[in-house]
C-alpha positions in Angstrom: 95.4 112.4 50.6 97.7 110.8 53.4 95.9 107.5 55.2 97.0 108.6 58.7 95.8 111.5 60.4 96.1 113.0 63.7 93.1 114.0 65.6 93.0 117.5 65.4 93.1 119.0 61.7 94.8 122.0 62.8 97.7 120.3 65.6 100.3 122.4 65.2 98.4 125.6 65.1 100.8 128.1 66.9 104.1 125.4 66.3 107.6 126.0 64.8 108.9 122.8 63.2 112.3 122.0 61.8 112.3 119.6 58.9 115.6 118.2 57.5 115.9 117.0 54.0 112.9 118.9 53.6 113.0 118.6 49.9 113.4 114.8 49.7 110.4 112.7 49.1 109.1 112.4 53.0 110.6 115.5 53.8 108.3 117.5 51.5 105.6 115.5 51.9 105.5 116.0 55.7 106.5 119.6 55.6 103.6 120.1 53.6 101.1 118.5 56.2 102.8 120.2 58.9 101.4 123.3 57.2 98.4 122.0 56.6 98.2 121.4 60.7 99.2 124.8 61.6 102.8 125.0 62.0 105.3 127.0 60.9 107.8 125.1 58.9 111.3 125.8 58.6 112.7 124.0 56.0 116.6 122.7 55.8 118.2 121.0 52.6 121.0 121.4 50.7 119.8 122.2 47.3 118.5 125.6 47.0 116.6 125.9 43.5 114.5 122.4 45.1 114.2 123.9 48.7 112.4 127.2 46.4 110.5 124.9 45.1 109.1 123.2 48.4 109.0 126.4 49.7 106.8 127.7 47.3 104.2 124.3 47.8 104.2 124.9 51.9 103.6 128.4 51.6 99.8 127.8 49.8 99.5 125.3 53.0 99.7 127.6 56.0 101.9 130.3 57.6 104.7 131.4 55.7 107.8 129.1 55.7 111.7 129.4 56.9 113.7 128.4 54.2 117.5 127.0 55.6 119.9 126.0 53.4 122.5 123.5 55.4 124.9 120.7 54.0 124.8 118.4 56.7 128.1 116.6 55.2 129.8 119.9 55.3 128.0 121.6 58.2 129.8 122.0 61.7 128.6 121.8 65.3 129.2 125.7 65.2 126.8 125.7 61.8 124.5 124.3 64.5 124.7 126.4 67.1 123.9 129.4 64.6 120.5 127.7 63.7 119.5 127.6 66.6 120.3 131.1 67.1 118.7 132.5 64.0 115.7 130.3 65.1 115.9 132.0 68.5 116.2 135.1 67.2 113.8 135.4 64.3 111.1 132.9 65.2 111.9 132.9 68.9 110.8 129.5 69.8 111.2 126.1 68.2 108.4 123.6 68.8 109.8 120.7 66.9 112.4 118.6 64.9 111.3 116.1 61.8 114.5 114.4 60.6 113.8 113.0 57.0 117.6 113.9 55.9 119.2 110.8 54.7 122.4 110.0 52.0 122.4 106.0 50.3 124.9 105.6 47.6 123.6 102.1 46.8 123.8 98.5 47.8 127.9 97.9 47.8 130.2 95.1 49.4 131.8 96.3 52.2 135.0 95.3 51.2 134.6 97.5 48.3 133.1 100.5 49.9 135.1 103.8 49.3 135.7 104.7 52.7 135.1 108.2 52.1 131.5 107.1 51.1 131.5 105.1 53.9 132.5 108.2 56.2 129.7 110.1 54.4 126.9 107.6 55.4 127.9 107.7 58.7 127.9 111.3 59.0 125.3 112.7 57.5 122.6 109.8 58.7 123.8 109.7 62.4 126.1 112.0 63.3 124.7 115.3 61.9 121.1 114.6 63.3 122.8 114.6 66.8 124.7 117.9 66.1 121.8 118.8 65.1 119.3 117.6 68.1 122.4 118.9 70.9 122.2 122.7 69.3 118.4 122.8 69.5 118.0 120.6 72.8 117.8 124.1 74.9 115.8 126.2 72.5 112.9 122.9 72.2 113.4 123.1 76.3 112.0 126.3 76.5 108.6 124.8 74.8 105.4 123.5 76.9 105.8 120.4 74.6 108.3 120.1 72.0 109.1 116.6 69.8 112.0 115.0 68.4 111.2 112.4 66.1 114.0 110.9 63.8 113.5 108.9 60.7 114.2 105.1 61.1 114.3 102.4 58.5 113.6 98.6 58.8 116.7 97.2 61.2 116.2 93.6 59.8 116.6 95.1 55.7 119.3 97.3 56.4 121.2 94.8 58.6 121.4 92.5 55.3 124.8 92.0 52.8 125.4 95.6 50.9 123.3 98.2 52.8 127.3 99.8 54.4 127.4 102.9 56.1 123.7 103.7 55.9 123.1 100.4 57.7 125.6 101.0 60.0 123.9 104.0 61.0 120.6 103.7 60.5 120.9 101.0 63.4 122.7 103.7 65.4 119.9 106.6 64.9 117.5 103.1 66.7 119.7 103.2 69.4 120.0 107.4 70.0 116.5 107.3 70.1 116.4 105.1 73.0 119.4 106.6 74.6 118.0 110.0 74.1 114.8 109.1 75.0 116.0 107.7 78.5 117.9 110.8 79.3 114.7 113.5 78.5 111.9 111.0 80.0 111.5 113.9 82.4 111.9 116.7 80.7 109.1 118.3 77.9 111.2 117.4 74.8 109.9 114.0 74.0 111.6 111.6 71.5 110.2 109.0 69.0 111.2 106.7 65.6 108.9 106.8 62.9 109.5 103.9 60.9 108.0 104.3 57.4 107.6 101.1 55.4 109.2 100.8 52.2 108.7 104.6 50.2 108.9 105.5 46.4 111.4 108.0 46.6 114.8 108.9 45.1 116.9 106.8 47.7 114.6 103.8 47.5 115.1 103.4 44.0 119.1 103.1 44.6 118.2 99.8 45.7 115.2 98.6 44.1 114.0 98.5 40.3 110.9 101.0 40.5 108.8 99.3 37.9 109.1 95.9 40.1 108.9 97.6 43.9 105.1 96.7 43.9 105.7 96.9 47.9 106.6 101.1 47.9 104.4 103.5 48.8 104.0 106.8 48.1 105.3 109.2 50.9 102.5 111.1 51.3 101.1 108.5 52.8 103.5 108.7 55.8 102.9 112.7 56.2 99.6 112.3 58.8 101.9 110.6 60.6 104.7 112.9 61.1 102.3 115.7 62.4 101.2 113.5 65.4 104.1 112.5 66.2 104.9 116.3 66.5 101.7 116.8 67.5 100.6 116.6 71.4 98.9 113.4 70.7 102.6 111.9 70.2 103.0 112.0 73.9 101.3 108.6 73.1 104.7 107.4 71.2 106.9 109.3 73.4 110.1 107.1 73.3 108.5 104.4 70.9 109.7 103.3 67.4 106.3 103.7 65.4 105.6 101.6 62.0 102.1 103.0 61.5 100.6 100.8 59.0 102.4 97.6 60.8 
């Protein structure tokens, strides 16, 4: 059972939500509890036989899911563009955007970085969630309410020796979120960070020893959150990074 929960145990009741790296450890987890709340999910990963899988688990949750398969290293703004007119088309609304995507090839020197690597951790961590957000910006304008919330990690960990292209990016996903914030204040797509604390998933333990990471959490824990962020009650977080067990 997740620690956080939003208000109302059925908040996305009536909501079409986009999760990316749906099949990751958050990703599931809070596709799962978006369920659970209601929504319709529509999940987006790159590895089919695990997105059946996760597609299977949200379907015993709540309305039946969208399954997407995407490489967002591969994937073009035009690859974009077509989501969001398949979403318009077959769903005809989109309510929501969760993204959990993320690529770490583990704690490396810089100056030994294979710059194709780094290229990748730059793309699919900052640039592809843009692509992303611009093709669905005027499909989540057309909701009453409609949230963007993007994925975060810890700016002071990832700023250290060895964390490369994820680091580099991870700071600039902080800074869309501001920007992007500042530019929709007024408009009813709203835009927030969740900030997760340190995880027990499959990119965490590229970094850390599992048996010693006494400080990880499982990501379940982190799913309440997710769903009111996307919720309305994350008009409360509306252009705020949020660390909810800070």
């Amino acid at each position: 059972m997740s620690a956080i929960g939003p208000d109302q145990p059925r908040a996305l009741d009536g909501r079409v939500i986009l999760v990316t790296g749906a099949h990751g450890g958050l990703g599931s987890a809070a596709a799962q509890a978006c369920a659970r709340a209601g929504a319709t999910v529509v999940l987006l990963g790159r590895k089919l036989p695990k997105l059946n899988r996760i597609y299977d688990a949200v379907a015993q949750f709540g309305p039946e899911p969208l399954m997407y398969p995407l490489d967002l290293e591969g994937a073009a703004p035009d690859d974009y563009a077509e989501l969001a007119e398949r979403l318009q088309g077959e769903v005809g609304r989109l309510d929501g955007v969760l993204h959990c995507a993320a690529d770490f090839a583990g704690l490396t020197p810089l100056a030994q970085t294979d710059p194709a690597a780094f290229a990748r951790a730059i793309h699919v961590n900052l640039t592809a969630p843009w692509w992303l957000t611009q093709a669905c910006l005027p499909l989540l304008g057309q909701a009453d309410d409609a949230a963007l919330v993007f994925v975060l990690d810890d700016p002071a960990r990832v700023g250290n020796a060895y964390w490369g292209g994820y680091g580099v990016a991870k700071h600039g996903l902080a800074s869309l979120v501001g920007m992007l914030h500042a530019e929709l204040a007024n408009s009813r797509v709203r835009v927030a960070g969740l900030q997760p604390g340190p995880m027990r998933t499959p990119l965490r333990a590229k970094a850390y020893v599992e048996e010693n990471d006494r400080a990880a959490v499982d990501p379940s824990v982190y799913a309440d959150a997710c769903v009111a962020l996307l919720s309305p009650a994350g008009a409360g977080h509306r252009g705020q990074v949020w660390n909810p067990l800070s």
